[in-house]
Structures are given as structure tokens and as C-alpha cells.
C-alpha positions as CSV (number, residue, x, y, z in Angstrom):
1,X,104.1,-68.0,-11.4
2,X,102.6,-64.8,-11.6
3,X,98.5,-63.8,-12.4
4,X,96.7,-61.0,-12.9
5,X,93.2,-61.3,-12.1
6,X,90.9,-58.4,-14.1
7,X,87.2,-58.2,-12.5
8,X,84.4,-55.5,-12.5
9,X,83.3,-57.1,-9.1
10,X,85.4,-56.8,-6.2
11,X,85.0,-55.5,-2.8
12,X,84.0,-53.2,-1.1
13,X,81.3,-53.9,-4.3
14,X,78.6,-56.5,-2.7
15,X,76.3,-59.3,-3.9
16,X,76.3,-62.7,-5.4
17,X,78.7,-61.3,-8.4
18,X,81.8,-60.5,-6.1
19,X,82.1,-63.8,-4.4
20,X,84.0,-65.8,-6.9
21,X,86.5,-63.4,-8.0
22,X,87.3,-62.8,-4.4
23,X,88.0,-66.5,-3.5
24,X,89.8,-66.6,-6.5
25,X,92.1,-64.3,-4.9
26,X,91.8,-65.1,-1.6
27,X,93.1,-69.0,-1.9
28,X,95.3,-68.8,-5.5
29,X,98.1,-67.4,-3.4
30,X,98.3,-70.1,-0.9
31,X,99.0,-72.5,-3.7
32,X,102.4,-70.7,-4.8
33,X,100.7,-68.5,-7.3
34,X,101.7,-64.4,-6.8
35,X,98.5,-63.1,-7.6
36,X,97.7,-59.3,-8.5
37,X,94.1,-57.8,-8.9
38,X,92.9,-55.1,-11.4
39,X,89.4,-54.1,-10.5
40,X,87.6,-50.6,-10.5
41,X,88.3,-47.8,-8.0
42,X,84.2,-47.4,-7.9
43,X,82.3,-49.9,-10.0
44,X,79.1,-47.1,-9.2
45,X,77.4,-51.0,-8.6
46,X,73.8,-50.8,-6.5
47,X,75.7,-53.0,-3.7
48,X,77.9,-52.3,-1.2
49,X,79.4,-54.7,1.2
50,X,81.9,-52.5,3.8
51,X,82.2,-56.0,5.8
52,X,84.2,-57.8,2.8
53,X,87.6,-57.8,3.6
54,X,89.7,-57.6,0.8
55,X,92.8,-60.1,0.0
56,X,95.7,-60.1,2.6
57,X,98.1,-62.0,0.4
58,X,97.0,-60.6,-3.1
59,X,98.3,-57.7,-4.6
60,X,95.0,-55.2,-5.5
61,X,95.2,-52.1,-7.9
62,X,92.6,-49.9,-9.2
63,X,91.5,-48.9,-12.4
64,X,89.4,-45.5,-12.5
65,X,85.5,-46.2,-14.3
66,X,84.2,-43.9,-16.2
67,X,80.8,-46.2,-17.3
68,X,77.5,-44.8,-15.9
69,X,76.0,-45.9,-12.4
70,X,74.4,-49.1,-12.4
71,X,70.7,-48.5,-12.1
72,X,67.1,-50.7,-11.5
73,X,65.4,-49.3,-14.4
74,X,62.5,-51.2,-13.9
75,X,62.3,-49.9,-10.6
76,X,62.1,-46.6,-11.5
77,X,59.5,-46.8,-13.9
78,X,57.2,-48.6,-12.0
79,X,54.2,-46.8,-11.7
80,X,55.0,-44.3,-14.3
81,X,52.8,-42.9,-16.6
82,X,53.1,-40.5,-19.5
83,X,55.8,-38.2,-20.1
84,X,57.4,-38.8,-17.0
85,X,58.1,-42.2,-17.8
86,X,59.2,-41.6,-21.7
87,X,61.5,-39.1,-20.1
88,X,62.9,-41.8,-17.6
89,X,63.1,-44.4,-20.3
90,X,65.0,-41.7,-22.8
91,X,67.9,-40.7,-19.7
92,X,68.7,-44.5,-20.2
93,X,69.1,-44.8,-23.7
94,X,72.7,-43.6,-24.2
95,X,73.3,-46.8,-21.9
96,X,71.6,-49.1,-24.0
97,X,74.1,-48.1,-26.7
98,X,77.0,-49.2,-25.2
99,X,78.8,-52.6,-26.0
100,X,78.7,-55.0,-25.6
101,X,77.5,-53.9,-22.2
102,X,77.4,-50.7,-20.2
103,X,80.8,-51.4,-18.8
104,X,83.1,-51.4,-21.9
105,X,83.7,-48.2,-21.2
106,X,85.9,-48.9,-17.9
107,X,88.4,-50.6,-21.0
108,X,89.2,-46.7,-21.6
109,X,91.7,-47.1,-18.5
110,X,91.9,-50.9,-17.4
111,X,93.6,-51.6,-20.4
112,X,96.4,-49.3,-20.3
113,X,95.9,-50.5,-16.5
114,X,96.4,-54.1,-17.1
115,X,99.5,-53.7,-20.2
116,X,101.1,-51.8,-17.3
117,X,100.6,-54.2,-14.3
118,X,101.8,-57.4,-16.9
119,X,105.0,-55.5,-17.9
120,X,105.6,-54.1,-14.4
121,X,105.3,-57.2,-12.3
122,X,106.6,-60.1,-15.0
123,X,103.0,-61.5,-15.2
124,X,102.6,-64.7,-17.1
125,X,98.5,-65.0,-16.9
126,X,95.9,-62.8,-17.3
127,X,92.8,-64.4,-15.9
128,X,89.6,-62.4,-17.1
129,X,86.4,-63.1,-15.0
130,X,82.9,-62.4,-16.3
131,X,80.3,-61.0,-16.5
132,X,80.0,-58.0,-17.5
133,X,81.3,-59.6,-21.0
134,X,83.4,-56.5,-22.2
135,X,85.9,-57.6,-19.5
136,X,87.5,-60.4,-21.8
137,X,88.1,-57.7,-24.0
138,X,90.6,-56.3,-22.2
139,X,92.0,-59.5,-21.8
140,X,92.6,-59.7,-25.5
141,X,93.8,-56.4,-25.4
142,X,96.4,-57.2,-22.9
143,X,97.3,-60.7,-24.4
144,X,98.0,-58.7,-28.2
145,X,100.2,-56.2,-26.6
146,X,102.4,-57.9,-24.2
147,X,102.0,-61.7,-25.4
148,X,101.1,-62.9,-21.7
149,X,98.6,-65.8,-21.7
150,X,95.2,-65.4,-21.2
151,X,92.6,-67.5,-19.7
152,X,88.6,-66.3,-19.5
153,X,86.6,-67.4,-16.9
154,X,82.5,-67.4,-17.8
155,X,80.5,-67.2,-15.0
156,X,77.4,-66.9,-16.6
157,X,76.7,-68.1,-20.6
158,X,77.8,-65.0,-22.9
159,X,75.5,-65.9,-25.7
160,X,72.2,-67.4,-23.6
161,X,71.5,-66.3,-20.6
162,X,69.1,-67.4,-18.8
163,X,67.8,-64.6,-17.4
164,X,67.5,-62.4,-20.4
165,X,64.1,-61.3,-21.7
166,X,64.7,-62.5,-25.1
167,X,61.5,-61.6,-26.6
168,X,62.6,-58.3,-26.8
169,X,63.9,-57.2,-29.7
170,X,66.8,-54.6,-27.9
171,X,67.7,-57.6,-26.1
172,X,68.3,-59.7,-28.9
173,X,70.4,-57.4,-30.2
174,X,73.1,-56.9,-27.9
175,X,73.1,-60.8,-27.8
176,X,74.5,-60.6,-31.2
177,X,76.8,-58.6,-29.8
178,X,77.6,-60.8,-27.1
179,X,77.9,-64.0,-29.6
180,X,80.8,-62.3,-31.0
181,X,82.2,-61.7,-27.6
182,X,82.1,-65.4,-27.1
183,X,83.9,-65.8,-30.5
184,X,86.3,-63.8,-29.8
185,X,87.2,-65.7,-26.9
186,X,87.7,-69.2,-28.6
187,X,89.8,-67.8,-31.0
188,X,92.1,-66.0,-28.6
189,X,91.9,-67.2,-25.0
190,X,94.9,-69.7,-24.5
191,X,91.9,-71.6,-22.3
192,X,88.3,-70.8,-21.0
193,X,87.0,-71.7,-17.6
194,X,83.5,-72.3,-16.8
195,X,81.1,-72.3,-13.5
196,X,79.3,-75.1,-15.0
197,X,79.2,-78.1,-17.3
198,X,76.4,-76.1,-19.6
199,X,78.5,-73.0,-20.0
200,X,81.6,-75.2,-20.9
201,X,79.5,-77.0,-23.5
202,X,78.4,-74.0,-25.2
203,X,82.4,-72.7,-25.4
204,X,83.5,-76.7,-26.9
205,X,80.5,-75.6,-29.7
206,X,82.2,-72.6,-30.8
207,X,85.7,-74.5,-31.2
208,X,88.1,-72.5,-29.5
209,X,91.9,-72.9,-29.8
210,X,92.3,-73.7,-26.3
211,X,90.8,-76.1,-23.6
212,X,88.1,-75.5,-21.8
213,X,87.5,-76.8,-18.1
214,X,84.7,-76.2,-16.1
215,X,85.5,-75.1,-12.4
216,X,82.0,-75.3,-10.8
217,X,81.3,-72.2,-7.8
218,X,82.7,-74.3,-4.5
219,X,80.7,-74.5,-1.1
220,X,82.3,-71.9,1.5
221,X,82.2,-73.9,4.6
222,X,84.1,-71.8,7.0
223,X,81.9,-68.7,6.4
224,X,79.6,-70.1,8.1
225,X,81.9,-70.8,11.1
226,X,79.7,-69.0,14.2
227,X,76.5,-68.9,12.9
228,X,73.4,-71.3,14.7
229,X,70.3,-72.3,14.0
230,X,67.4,-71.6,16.7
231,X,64.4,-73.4,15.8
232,X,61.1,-71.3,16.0
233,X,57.7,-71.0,16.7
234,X,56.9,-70.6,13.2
235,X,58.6,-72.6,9.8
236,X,61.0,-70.3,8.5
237,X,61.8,-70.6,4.7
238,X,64.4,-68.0,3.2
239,X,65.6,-67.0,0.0
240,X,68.7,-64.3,-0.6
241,X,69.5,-63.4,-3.6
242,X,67.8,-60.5,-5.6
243,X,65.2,-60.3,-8.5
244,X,66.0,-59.8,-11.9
245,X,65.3,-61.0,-15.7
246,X,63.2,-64.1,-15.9
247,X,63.7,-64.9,-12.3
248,X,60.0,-65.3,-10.3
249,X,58.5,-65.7,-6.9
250,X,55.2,-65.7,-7.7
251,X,54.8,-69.0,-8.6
252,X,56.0,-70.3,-5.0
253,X,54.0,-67.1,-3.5
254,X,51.3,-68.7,-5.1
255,X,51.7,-72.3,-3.5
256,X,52.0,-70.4,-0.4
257,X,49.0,-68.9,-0.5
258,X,47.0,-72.1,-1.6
259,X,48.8,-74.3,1.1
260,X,46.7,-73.4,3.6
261,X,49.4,-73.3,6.1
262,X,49.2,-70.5,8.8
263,X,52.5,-71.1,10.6
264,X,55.0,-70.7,7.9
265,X,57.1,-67.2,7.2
266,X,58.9,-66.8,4.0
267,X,61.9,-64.1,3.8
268,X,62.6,-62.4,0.7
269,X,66.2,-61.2,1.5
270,X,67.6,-58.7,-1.0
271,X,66.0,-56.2,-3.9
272,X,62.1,-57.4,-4.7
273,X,60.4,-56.2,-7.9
274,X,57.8,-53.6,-6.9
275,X,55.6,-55.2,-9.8
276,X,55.9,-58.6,-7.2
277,X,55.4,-56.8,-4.5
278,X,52.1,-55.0,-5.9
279,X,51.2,-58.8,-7.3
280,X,52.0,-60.8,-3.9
281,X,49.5,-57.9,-2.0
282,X,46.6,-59.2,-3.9
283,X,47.0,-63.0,-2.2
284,X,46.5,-61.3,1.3
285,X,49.3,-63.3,2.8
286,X,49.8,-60.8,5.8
287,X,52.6,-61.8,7.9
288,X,53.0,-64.9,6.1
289,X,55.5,-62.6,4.3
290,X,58.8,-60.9,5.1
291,X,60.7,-58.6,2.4
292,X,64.0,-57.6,3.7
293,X,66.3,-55.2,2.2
294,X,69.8,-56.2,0.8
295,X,72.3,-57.1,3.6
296,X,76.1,-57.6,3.8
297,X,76.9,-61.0,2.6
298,X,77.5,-62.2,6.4
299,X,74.2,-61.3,7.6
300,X,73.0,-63.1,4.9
301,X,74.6,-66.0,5.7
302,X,73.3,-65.4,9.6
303,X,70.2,-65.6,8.0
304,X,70.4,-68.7,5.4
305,X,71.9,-70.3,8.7
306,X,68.6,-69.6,11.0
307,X,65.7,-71.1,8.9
308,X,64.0,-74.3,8.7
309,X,64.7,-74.2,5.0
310,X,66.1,-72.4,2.1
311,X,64.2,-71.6,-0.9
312,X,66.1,-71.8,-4.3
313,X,64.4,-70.5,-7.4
314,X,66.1,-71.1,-11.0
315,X,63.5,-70.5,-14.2
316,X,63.3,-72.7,-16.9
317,X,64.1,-69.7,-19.3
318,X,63.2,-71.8,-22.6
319,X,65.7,-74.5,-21.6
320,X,68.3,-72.0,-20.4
321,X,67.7,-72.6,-16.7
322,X,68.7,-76.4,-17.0
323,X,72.1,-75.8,-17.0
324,X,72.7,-72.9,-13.8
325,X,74.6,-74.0,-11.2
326,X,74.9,-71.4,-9.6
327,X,77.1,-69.3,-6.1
328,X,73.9,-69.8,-4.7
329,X,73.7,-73.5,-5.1
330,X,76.3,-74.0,-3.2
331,X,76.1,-71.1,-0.5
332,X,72.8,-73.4,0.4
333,X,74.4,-76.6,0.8
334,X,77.3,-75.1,2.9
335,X,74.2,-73.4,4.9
336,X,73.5,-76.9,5.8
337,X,70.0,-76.7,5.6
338,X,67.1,-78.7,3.7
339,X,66.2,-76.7,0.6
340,X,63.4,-76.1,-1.4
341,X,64.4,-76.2,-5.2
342,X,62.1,-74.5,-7.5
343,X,64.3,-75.6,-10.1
344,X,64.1,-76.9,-13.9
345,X,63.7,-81.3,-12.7
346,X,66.0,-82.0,-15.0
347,X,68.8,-79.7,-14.8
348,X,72.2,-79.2,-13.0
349,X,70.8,-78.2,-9.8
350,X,68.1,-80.5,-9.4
351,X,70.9,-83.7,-9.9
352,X,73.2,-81.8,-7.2
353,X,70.4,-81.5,-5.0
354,X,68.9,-84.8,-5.0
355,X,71.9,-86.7,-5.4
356,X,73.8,-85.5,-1.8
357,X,70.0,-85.8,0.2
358,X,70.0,-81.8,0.7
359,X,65.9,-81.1,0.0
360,X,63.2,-81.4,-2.1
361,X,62.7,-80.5,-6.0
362,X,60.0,-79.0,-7.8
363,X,59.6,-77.1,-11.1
364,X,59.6,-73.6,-11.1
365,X,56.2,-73.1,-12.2
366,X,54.1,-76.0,-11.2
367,X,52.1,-74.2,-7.9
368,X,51.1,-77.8,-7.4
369,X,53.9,-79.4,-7.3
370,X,55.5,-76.5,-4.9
371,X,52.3,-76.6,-2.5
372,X,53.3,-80.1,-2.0
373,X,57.2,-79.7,-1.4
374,X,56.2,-76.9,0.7
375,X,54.0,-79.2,3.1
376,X,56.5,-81.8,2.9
377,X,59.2,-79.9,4.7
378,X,56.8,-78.1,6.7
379,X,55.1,-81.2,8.0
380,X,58.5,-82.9,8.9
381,X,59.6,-80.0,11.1
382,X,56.2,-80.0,12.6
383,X,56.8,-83.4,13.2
384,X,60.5,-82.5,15.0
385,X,62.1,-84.8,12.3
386,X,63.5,-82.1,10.1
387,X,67.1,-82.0,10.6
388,X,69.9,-80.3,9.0
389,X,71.9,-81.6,6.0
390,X,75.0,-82.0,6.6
391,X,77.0,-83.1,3.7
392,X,79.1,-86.2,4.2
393,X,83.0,-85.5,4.5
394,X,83.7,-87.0,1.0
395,X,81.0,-84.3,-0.3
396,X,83.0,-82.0,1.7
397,X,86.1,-82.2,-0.2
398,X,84.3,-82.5,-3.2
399,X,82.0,-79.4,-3.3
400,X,84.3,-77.5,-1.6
401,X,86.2,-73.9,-2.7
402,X,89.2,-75.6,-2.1
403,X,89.1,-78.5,-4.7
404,X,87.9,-75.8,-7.0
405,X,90.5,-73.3,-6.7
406,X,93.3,-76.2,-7.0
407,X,91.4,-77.1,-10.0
408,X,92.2,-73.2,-11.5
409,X,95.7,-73.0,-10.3
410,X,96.3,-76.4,-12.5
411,X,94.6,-74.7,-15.3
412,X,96.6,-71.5,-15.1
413,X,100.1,-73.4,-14.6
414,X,99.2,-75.6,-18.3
415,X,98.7,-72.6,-19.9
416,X,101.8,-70.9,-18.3
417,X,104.3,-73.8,-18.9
């Protein structure tokens, strides 16, 4: 059986994004499945990871992009004023007028790309990974002009996203745009995969013609073969990952700062808002606070490894947060340490979390409620009692990348046969 695996995210691209296409590739071949890659020769993405190694056993070609570089708008007009930042704001609109996203224009040669690669090398699936959303479209593309099968994989919900600002009007807009997306995927994908149980519900709503299975982001145990924890003077609590859309530190900032305690450190690892940073100044936190830069995904994990606890943040987004499970979920647990989950209480995460024993949960915005989580962990590694969380060898095998990619290649050989 032969797949061809279309993603915009691929290495030597970085970040949270990259990682599941990758595995994807990485294990699908060890399961008797020839596997070929299309992504871009220079996705012009903010993050770059030269310490991600590429498939050995997967075939990878490249597709030139012609879409714009990706940029941190935001970012640069922080602490504009005036014309400078109408002039800023009007370099970006052409981009806002792309899409469904500003990547549709890499279709220009991916398509042509992927009808090439399918007739070429026999390929009997074409497994389109999002986001950005405008990949699936070349997956219908391919699947009208060569008749291979076609199975989309959502990573994140097309039509309700959790971190989009919704109350803008622009933004509501292009998620038109993006609810036809997700149509057009029921009506032609031969079968949709999911990273979570939410996402999968939301595809059964709009009826598609094929099954839908959800294929949750597995825990990478071996990653973190060679890294150690060292505990420290101080109680070191980290979050990786960067900011964007509706997700927010300042509640847990907050809790910091009211929690009195002295001897705690939180790292910020990856891209922090300016507009935070400005914010988090005001609660005179000092040293309390570290804001590191983006690092390549192993020094991440180096770090995630080294701390007395992880700090997970998920919004409640008007609902929308209760159903992320997220890469990052399960990067913590295979960190195998006790995590702080400023999470919606009664979504996906939270349940993980407290069912397997692996931290504490708190809602995202009650400072309260995280000033107390906050103590609790802090006052049991004060008290030498707070150990790692090692998951249970059942949990293991059930959480790990392995199960999951089985799970695909089962998936891609129904659609196949």
C-alpha cells in the first residue's frame, strides 16, 4: 500500500504544528505502508527547527510556495501609533484576502505536485493533514483528477476554533469560508481523521459520506530518552508553547503574584505577546519570571524534563476550549511530570489529566482557584513529596504514538481495500 502524505508543516519548519505530520511519517512505514511526503520547499513559517531530522524510510518531495511569509502582526503593531501603524496594518491586507487562508496559494504548484507524485509512484491514499485548511483542497483536487482515495486529517476544528477572536467581524468571515471547507470535506473525503473526540463530533454533524475516526496526538516517550530532572533551589514551573488567539497567561501571572510565594520561577518558553509582557511588568514579579525565546523542539523537551511542574493553559474560548486535546497534552505526560492544568474543568484535558493521577486542575480564569493549585504543588515539593508521574505501563501503551499511528494505518488500509 502506498500514501502520500500532503502537509504545510514539515521539517526543517519547527513548533507544535510539525510534530504530528512527522510521526505520521516517521512510524507509517514500519507498518508495511510505502509512504511519500509532499511538503513545501520553504513554508517562510516564523520557526525553524535545524535539529529535526527528517524521515529515513519515507519518501519526501517538495513543492515550491509562493504564499507570503508568515508574520506576528500583532507584534509588529504593538506600540504603534498613527500612520505608521495604518501603514503596517494596510501591507497586510492583501493577506487577509486570501482563502480560505494565506496558504492557498502554495495549491498553485502542490497540486500539479501531488497529481504527479499519485500517478508516478501508484499511490492509493492521499492523506491531507491540517491546518492551514486550504491543504484539503488539494486533496480534493488530487482525489478528482486521478481517483486515489482521500482521507483528511483535522488537527484543529475547521469551523470553531478555539483560539479565534470571533468577535471580530474579519474573522468571522473567513470562518464562513472555512465552514465550507469543512463541507467540502464530508462530501468528498473517503474518511476524516481527527486529534480529538470534539473535532470528530463536529465532522459526524455535517454528515459526511465517509467515516470518521478520531486518532488522538500520542505521548512520545522515547524523545525524552536522555533527559534528567535535577531538583532546585527554587520550584520550577514551565510552560512551552507560544501565544496566540484567545490563549492567556495573565490569569496564572496573576495567581502568581497574589500567592505570596517567593521561591517559585515560572518559564515562559517560546514567543510572549509584548502586550503580556508590558501587562506582567506592572505585578513587579522580578525574577519570579523567566521569558525565553523559541527553542528547537529537543531543548524544549530538556526543559519540560527539568522542572518541578509543567504549566498547561487551554481557554474556555466560549465552550470551544472544552474539547482541545491537544500535542501538548501529551508531550506533558510523556515529560513525566505533575502539571498544572489551567484548563476548561470540564473538558477533554481536564478528564485525561485527572483520570491517569498526572497534576492538578484549575479553570483558566479563576486566579483563585490557580493561587491554590499553585501552592498545592509548590508546598508538596517543599515538603520533598513531589514526585514524578510516571504513567502506568497500561497507560503507556494506551497514550502512546504507537497505538495511534496503528490506529491510522487501519484507517488508511479500509479506505484503500
Amino acid at each position: 500500500m502506498k500514501v502520500l502524505l500532503v502537509t504545510m508543516y514539515f521539517p526543517p519548519a519547527g513548533g507544535g504544528g510539525v510534530q504530528r505530520p512527522l510521526k505520521f511519517a516517521t512510524h507509517l512505514p514500519a507498518l508495511g505502508i510505502e509512504t511519500h511526503v509532499l511538503a513545501p520547499d520553504d513554508p517562510k513559517w516564523i520557526y525553524v527547527d535545524p535539529e529535526l531530522q527528517p524521515p529515513t524510510q519515507a519518501w519526501v518531495h517538495r513543492a515550491r510556495y509562493l504564499g507570503p511569509r508568515s508574520r506576528k502582526l500583532a507584534e509588529e503593531l504593538h506600540g504603534r501609533r498613527g500612520l505608521d501603524r495604518i501603514s503596517r496594518q494596510a501591507r497586510s491586507f492583501s493577506r487577509r484576502l486570501l482563502v480560505p487562508d494565506e496558504n492557498v496559494s502554495w495549491n498553485l504548484t502542490a497540486i500539479p505536485a501531488a497529481v504527479r507524485i499519485v500517478r508516478a509512484e501508484q499511490i492509493d491514499v492521499v492523506l491531507t493533514t491540517s491546518p492551514p485548511n486550504s491543504v484539503h483542497l488539494i486533496g480534493a483536487a488530487v482525489k478528482r483528477t486521478t481517483g486515489a482515495r482521500w482521507v483528511a486529517d483535522l488537527r484543529d476544528s475547521i469551523g470553531a476554533h478555539p483560539h479565534r477572536r470571533t468577535e471580530r467581524a474579519a474573522v468571522r468571515a473567513k470562518e464562513k469560508v472555512s465552514e465550507q471547507v469543512a463541507r467540502l470535506v464530508a462530501r468528498q473525503a473517503d474518511a476524516i481523521v481527527t486529534a480529538s473526540d470534539a473535532i470528530a463530533a463536529e465532522a459526524r454533524a455535517l454528515e459526511p459520506k465517509g467515516v470518521v475516526v478520531p486518532i488522538l496526538n500520542g505521548a512520545d516517550f522515547d524523545d525524552f530518552a536522555g533527559l534528567e530532572y535535577r531538583r532546585g533551589e527554587r520550584f520550577r514551573i514551565t510552560h512551552t508553547g507560544s501565544f496566540f488567539g484567545k490563549r492567556d497567561p495573565r490569569p496564572f501571572l496573576q495567581a502568581l503574584a497574589d500567592s505570596g510565594l517567593d521561591d517559585v520561577v515560572v518559564r515562559f518558553v517560546g514567543d510572549f505577546r509584548s502586550a503580556d509582557r508590558d501587562w506582567a511588568a506592572q505585578l513587579d514579579l522580578g525574577d519570579r519570571l523567566e521569558l525565553h525565546p523559541y527553542v528547537p523542539r529537543r531543548q524544549s523537551l530538556a526543559l519540560q524534563r527539568d522542572s518541578d511542574a509543567l504549566l498547561l493553559l487551554i481557554p474556555e474560548a466560549g465552550g470551544r476550549g472544552k474539547g482541545v486535546l491537544s500535542g501538548k497534552v501529551f508531550e506533558y505526560l510523556a515529560a513525566e511530570r505533575p502539571i498544572l492544568a489551567a484548563v476548561p474543568p470540564d473538558g477533554a484535558a481536564a478528564e485525561l489529566i485527572e483520570e491517569i493521577g498526572a497534576g492538578v486542575v484549575a479553570p483558566p480564569d479563576d486566579v483563585a482557584a490557580l493561587v491554590s493549585a499553585l501552592r498545592a504543588l509548590h508546598d508538596a515539593w517543599a515538603a520533598g513529596t513531589l514526585d514524578g508521574t510516571p504513567l502506568s505501563p497500561a497507560d503507556r501503551e494506551r497514550l502512546g504514538r504507537g497505538a495511534r499511528i496503528e490506529e491510522l494505518a487501519d484507517v488508511l488500509q479500509g479506505v484503500a481495500s
